[in-house]
N, C-alpha and C positions, 0 to 999 in steps of 0.2 A: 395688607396684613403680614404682619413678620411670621416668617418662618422659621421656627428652632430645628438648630442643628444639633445633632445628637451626635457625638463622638463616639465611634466604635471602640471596643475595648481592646487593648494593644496586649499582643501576646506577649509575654515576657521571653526575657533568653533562655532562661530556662525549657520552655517549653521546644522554642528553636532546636533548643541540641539535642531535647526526648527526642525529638522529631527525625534530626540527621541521624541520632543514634540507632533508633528503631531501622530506619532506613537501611542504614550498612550491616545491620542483624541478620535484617530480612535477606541480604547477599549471601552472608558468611554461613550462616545456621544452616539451611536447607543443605549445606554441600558438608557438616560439619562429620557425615560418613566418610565422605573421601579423604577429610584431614586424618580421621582414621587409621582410613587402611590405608594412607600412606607415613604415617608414624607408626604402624604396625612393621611393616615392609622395612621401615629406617631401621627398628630397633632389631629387628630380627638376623636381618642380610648385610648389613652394611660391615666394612671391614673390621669394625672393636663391636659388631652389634653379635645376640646370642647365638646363633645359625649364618656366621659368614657365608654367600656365595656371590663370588666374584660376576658371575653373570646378570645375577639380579641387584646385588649391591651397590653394580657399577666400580667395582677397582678391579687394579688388573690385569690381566689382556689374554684372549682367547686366541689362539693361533697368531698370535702377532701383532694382533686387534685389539685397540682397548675397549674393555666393555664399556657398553653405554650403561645398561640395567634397568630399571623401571622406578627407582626414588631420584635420579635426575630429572628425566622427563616428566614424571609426574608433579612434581613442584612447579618445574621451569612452563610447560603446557597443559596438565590435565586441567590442574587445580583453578587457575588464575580464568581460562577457559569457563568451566563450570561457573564462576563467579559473576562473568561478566556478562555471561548468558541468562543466567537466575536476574542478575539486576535489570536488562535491558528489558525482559521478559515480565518485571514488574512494573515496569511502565508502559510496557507495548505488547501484552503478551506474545507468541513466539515470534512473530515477524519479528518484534523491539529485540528479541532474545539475541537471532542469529545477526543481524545487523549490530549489535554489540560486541559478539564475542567472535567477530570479521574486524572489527578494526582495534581490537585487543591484541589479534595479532602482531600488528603492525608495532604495538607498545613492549609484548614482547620480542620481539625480533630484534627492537632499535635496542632494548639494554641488555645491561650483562647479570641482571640481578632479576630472581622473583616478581613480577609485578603484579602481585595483588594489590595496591595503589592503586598503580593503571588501570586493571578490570575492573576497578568498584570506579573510578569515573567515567573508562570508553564502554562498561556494560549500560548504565543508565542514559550515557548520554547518543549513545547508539539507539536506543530505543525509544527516547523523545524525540528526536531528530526524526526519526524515520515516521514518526506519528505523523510531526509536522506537514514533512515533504508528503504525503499519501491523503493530508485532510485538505492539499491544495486543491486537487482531480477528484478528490471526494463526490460519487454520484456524474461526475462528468465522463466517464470512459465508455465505450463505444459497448453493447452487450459483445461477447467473442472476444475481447482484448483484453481483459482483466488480467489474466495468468500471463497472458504475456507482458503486460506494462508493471506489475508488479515486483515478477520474476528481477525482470532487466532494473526496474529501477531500487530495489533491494541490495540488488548486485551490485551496480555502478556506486550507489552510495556508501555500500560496504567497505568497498575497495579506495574509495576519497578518504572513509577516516581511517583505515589502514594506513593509506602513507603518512595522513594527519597525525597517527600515533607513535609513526617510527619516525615523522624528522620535528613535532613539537610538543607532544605530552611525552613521550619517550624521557626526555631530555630532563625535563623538569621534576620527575618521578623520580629519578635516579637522583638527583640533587640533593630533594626532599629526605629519600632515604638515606643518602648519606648522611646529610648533615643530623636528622634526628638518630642515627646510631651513633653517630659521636657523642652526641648529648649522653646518651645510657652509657657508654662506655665508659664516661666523663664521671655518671653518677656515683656507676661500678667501683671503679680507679679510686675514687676519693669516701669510697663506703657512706654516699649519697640516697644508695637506693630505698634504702625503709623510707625514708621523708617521703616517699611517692603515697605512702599508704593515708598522708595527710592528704593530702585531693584525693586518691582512689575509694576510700571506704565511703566519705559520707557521698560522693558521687554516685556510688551505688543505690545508696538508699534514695537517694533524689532520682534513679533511673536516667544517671548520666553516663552510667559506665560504659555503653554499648558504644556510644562515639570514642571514648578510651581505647578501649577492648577493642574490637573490632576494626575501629581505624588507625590505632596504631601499632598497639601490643600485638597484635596477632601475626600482620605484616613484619614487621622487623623482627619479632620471636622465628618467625619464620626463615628470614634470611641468615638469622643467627643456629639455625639450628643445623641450616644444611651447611654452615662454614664449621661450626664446631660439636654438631654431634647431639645438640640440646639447646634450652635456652631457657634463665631466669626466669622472662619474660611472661612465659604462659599462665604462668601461678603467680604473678600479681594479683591479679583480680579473681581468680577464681579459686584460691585455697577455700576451702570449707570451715579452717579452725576459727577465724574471728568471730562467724554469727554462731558457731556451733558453741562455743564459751556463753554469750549472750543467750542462749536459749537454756542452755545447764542451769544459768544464773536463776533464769526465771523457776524454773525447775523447783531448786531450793531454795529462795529466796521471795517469789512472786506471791499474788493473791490473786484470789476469785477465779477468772477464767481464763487470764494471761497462763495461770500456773496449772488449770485444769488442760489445758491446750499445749504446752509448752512441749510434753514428750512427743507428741504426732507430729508435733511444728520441725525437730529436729529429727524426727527420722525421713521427713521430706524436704527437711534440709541436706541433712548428709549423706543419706544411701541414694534419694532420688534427683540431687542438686540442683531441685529449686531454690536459688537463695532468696530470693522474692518473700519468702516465707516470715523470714525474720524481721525482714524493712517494719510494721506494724510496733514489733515490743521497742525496736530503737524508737519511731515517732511518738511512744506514748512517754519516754523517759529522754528526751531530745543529748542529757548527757550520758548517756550509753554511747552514743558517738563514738566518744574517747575510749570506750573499752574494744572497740571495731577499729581503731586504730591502732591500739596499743597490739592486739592480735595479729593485725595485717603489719605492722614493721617486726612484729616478733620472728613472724613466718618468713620474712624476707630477709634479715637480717643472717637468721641460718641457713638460706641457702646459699645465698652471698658467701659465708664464711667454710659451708662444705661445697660450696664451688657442686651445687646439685641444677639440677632442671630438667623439663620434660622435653619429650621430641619434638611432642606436636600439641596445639591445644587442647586442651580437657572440658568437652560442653558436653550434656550441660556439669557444672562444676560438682557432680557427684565425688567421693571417695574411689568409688570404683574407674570413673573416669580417669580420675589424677594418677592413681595405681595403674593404669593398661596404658598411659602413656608415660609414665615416667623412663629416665634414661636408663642403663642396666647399670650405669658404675652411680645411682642416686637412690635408691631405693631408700638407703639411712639415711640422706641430708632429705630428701621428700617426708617420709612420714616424721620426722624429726621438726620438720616443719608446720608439717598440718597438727602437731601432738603444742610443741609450744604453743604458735600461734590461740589454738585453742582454752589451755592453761593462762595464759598471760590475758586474753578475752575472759576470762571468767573470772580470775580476780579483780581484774581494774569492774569489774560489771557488779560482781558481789559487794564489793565496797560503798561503789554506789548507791545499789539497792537497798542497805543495811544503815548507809550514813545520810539517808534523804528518806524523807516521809512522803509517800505517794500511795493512792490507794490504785491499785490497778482495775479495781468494780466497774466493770461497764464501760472502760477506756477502751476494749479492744478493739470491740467495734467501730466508734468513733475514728483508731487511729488506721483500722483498716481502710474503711473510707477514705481516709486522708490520702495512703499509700496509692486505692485507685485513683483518687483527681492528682497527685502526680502522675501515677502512669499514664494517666488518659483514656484508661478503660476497667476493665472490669478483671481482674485476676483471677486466675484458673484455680488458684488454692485458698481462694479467701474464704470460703464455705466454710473450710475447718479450722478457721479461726472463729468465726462468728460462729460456727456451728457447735461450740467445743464445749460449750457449756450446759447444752442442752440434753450432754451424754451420747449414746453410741448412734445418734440419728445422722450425726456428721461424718462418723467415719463411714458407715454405709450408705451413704447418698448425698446425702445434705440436701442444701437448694442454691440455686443459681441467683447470686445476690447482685441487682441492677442498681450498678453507682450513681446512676444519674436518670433522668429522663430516656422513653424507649424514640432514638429517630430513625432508626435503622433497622428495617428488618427484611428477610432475605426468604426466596422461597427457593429451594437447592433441588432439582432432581438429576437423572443421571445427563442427559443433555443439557440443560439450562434453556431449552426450545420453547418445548410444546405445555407441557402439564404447570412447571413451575409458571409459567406468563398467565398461564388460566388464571390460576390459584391468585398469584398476585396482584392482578387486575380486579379478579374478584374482593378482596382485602382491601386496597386501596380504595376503594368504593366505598368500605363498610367506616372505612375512619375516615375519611372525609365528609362522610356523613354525620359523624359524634363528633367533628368541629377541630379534626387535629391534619388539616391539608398541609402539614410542612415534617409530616411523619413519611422519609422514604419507605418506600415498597419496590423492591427487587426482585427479579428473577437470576442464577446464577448457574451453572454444572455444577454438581459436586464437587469436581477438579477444582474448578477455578475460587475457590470458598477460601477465604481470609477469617483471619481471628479478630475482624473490628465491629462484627455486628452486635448488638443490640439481643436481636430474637431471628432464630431460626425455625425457618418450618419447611418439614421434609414427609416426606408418603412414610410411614411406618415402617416400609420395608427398607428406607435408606437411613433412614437414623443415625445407626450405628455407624454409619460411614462418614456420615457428615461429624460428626463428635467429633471426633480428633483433631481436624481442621478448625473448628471454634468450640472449642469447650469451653471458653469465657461467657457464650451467650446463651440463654435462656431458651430451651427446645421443645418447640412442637411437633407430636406425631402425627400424622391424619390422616384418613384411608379415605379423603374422598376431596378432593380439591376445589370440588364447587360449592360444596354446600355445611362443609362441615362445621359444627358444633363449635367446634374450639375455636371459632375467628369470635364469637361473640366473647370469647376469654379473652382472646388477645388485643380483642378492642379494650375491654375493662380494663388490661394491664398496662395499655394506652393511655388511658383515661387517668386512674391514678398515679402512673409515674409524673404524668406531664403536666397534674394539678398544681397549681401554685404552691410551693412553700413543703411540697413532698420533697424526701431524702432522700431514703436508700427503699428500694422496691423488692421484696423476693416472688421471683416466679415458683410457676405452681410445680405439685413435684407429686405427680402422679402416676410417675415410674416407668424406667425408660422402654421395658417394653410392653405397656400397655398400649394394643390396637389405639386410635384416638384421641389417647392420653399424652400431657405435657410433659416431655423429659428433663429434668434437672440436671446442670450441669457441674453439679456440686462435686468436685473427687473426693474419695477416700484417702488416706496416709499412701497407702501404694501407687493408688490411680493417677494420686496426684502427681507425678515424679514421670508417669511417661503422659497424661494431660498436655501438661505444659511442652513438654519435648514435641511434640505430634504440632501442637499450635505453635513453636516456635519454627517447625519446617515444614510449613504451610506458606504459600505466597499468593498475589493477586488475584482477583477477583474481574476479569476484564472489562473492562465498560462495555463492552460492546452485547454482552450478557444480560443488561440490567435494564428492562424496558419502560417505553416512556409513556407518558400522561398523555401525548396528544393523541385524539381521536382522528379521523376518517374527516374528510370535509361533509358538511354535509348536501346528501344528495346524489352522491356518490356511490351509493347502494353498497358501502364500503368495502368498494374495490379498487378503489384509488389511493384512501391515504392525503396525503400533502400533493400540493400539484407535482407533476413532473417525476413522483413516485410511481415505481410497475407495478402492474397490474396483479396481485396477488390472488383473489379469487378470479376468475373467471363464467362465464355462462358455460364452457363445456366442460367445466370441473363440478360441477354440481348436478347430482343423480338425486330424483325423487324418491325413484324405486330402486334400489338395489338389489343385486342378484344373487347375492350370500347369502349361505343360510348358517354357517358356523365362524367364529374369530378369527383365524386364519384367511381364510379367503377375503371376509373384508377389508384382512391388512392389506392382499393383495391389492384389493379389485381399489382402496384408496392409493393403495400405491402406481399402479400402473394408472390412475388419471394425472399424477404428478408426472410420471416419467412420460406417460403422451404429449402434457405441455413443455417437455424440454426442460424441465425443474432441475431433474435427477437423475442418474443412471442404473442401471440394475443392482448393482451392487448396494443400492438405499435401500430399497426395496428386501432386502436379506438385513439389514440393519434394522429394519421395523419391528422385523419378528424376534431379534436378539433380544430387542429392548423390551418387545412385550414378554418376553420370557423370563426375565429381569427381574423387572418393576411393571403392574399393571398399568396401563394410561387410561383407565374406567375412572369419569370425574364425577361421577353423580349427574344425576336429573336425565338421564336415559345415554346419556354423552360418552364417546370414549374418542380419544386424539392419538391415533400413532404414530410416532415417531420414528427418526432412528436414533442413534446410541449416540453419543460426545463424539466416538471414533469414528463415525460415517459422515461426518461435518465435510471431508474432502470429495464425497459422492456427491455434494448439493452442489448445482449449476445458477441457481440462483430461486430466489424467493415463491413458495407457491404455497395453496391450501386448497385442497380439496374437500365435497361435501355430500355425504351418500347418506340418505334416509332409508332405510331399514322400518317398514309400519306394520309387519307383522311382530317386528323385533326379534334378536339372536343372543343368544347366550353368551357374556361375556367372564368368564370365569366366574358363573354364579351369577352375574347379575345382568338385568336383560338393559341393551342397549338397543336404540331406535334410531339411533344419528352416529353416523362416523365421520370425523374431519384430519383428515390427513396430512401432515404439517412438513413441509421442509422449509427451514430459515436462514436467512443469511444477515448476518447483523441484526438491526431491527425492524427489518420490513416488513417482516409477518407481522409485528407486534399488533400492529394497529387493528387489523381485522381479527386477531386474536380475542381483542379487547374489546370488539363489536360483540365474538359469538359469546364470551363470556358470559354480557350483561345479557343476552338474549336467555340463557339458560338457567340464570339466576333468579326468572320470574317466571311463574307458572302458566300465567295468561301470554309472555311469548313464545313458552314452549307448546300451549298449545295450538297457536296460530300457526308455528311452524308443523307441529304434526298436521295439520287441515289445509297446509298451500297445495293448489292444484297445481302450480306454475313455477318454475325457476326466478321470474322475474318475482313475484314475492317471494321468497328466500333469497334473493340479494337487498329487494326493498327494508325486507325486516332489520339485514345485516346493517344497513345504512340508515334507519332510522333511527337507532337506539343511542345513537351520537348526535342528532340532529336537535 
């Protein structure tokens, strides 16, 4: 019988370069503070800057000494530093981090020039590499030798791409930059540079700009700014006048809801500088294009000709931004720029709108949509375009609009340990059951929370923490991780995203601080302006966070896991009777059967009650898990769970609990028996077997059954 081959769908280049783009974003953004305060610093101190001081400005000399200052150094080391550490750390969280921004140095050392190049290739490739070397001995290291073999072998690899960066990416970097500042030099010289705004504008709307932006203009803006004081460069791409013209146009010009939208669209364009905003009225009118160009070489062309530019980049590309970095002798060729650009954007766009017949009724939508499957997810402001028609429900809230099918969802507490794995596990269970097994289910910290999920679900009391970090996805509250209400929502919102021949999905929007209610992630005009900003300096989400499907072998009364996995539950970590009679002590009395097995050290134990002072760990069904905090992850000695029954029951902040299981994890070795007690707790007939075990051995039977 022949077998058809089915050919996978080939990603186009397009998507390639969203993809490197976003990538070098996710570098640059998170640190776009320190570009900041160090073109604050330039313009301030520096010899022609408003507040010269030779100490800090670096010109000079102080008793016979020339000053160093702090905008040398910090360009030359702070900057490139943070960069290569944020990237390496995106692929390997911090191990990847420091093992990045260790052979960074080596790149800066060997040149005589800024290497942010350098950091955005030896930060990532510092932190793959070191994944690599570490998934060799993965599970094979001796218990006691971890810190040490780690330590040394971080170290030694560090110090290998160090010299790797000073005698062969050194080299090469500085080439590169040479020769592409001759190019712009080249452009300069020959009043070449507006023609850039042909590739730069509709790149943007395609969400090409970031591989632009970021891997070149910013770099070389950079090196140009510390030889002469500013640089063109930075307001290439990020002037505000192009889309700000295009959105006036719709203003006077537009119909239906392009033009009921259009003022909120521009005031979260240009005061909040989300430009993302505008991409939609270009897609619905495809030759608006030409009016986004004509505005980008207008704006370039005058600053070329006032010889103006900023010190340091302008993210995100607000008005405010461009103004607090602009040069002190550019102030008239800057807003002279963003004033035409805008002007010359608005007429080529009015003309258009005035000399072509389009009805804009109900394209906005559509062209928003289009805007998210270029970007590849879900936009932070797209609410209040879709939402704009519907009147003031947009600007106050909106809802959180799913571009595509839900495959991704995440459950975030303040570790990523104990409660979020419960929850997860639990979930996982419930849509695997309604027939959607290729919908991940996550556990993550808050910390480590990226802007690429789908649907977020958080304990009520972290909510608002978690937003910022993904305000693109769709939010759930829940005060009870085992058993709550809202997973039968989120299965349904499962269920119809992933039905055949569905669009666009909106999640529910039953207000973000209602107790057990879904929160929408829809921004307001203002919200939306630091939304996006908060999800653009957010980064990884570690794998090591996100627990897995497989169960407990069975038989194994699951305390085993996969063969040759340690022994997580134990027989002398499981109390029938416990000896507490209030919250407190039980954290104790779980915590001190961890630290008897050598799990933990005291110092966890003082983290347990942080966390419970926090955020509760009470899951429902009589259950509470405690934990310690993200920050006590370096107290854990390795993998344990403890299990104290409580049959008179105690008072957990209000609600009575009968079971305590006390969690310290290391990667994902708890998981598995996590994912035992879970499914025990989820059913009534095994919560009451376990209330009625006379024996320790039934209570690991139970554990290891429910995988069997």
């Amino acid at each position: 019988m022949a077998t058809e081959t089915v050919a996978k769908p080939r990603t186009s280049a397009r998507v390639h370069v969203q993809k490197f783009g976003t990538f070098l974003s996710g570098m640059i953004m998170p640190n776009i503070g320190a570009f900041i305060a160090w073109g604050l610093i330039t313009a301030l101190f520096i010899e022609k800057g408003w507040l010269p001081v030779p100490q800090l400005g670096g010109f000079g000399e102080t008793d016979g000494v020339a000053n160093t200052g702090l905008v040398g150094p910090m360009i030359t080391y702070l900057l490139p530093l943070l960069i290569a550490y944020t990237g390496g750390r995106m692929v390997y969280d911090v191990r990847g981090g420091v093992v990045g921004a260790i052979g960074t140095m080596g790149v800066i050392v060997g040149a005589g020039i800024p290497m942010f190049i350098g950091a955005m290739i030896m930060g990532p490739l510092g932190g793959w590499t070191m994944k690599k070397i570490d998934s060799i001995w993965d599970g094979k290291i001796r218990p006691g030798f971890e810190m040490l073999i780690n330590n040394f072998s971080a170290g030694i690899w560090g110090a290998l791409l160090a010299l790797l960066g000073f005698y062969g990416i050194a080299p090469v970097v500085t080439a590169f930059s040479e020769g592409a500042g001759r190019v712009v030099q080249f452009l300069v010289d020959n009043g070449l540079l507006p023609l850039t705004s042909i590739f730069i504008e509709p790149a943007k709307v395609l969400f090409l700009n970031n591989a632009i932006n970021h891997g070149v203009l910013t770099p070389l803006g950079v090196q140009q700014s510390l030889e002469q004081g500013k640089s063109i460069l930075f307001l290439l791409e990020a002037n505000p006048g192009p889309g700000l013209g295009i959105l006036l146009a719709y203003m006077f010009f537009g119909r239906g809801a392009a033009k009921a939208s259009a003022p909120g669209a521009a005031i979260i364009h240009f005061l909040g500088g989300i430009h993302e905003i505008y991409f939609p009225y270009v897609l619905m009118r495809p030759l608006l294009i030409l009016a986004a160009i004509a505005g980008g070489m207008t704006g370039i062309a005058t600053l070329a000709i006032t010889g103006s530019g900023l010190v340091a980049p302008a993210a995100p590309g607000s008005i405010f931004a461009v103004l607090a970095q602009t040069s002190r002798d550019s102030y008239l060729g800057v807003i002279l720029a963003v004033l035409l650009a805008t002007a010359a954007s608005f007429l080529v766009a009015s003309i258009i709108m005035k000399t072509t017949k389009h009805s804009d009724e109900g394209d906005l939508s559509a062209a928003t949509s289009r805007m998210e499957q270029m970007k590849g997810k879900k936009s932070s402001v797209s609410s209040t375009l879709t939402g704009a028609g519907a009147g003031a429900g947009a600007a106050a809230g909106g809802v959180a609009v799913l571009a595509g099918p839900v495959r991704n969802i995440v459950f975030a507490c303040d570790a990523g340990m104990g409660s979020s794995a419960m929850g997860a596990s639990v979930l996982r269970n419930k849509i695997k059951a309604a027939g959607f097994p290729d919908v991940k289910v996550t556990n993550a910290a808050i910390a480590n929370l990226r802007d690429d999920y789908d649907v977020v679900i958080t304990h009520q009391d972290l909510t608002e923490r978690a937003k910022p970090a993904t305000s693109s996805a769709v939010h759930y509250s829940v005060d009870n991780f085992m058993s709550s209400p809202r997973y039968d929502e989120i299965v349904d919102l499962v269920r119809e995203s992933n039905t055949e021949g569905a669009v666009a999905t909106e999640g529910p929007d039953a207000g973000a601080g209602t107790p057990g209610g879904a929160s929408a992630a829809g921004p307001g005009t203002a919200a939306a302006a630091g939304a996006s900003a908060g999800a653009a300096a957010t980064y990884g989400a570690h794998a090591a966070d996100a627990p897995t499907d497989a169960a407990p072998a069975a038989g194994t009364a699951g305390t085993q896991g996969t063969a040759g996995a340690p022994e997580i539950l134990a027989r002398e970590s499981v109390v029938l009777d416990g000896s507490a009679t209030t919250r407190d002590a039980a954290i104790d009395e779980a915590g001190r059967l961890l630290l008897a097995r050598g799990a933990v050290d005291e110092g966890y134990i003082a983290a347990m009650h942080e966390r419970e002072e926090s955020v509760s760990t009470y899951m429902g069904s009589f259950l509470a898990i405690p934990h310690g905090t993200n920050a006590a992850k370096d107290h854990i000695r390795k993998s344990a769970v403890s299990v104290i029954r409580y049959p008179q029951g105690i008072d957990w902040n209000g609600k009575q609990v009968k079971f305590v299981v006390g969690v310290a994890g290391v990667n994902n070795e708890h998981l598995h028996i996590l994912s035992s007690i879970a499914k025990v707790f989820t059913s009534k007939e095994q919560v009451a077997r376990l209330e009625a075990a006379t024996s320790v051995d039934e209570v690991l039977e139970l554990f290891g059954k429910v995988n069997s």
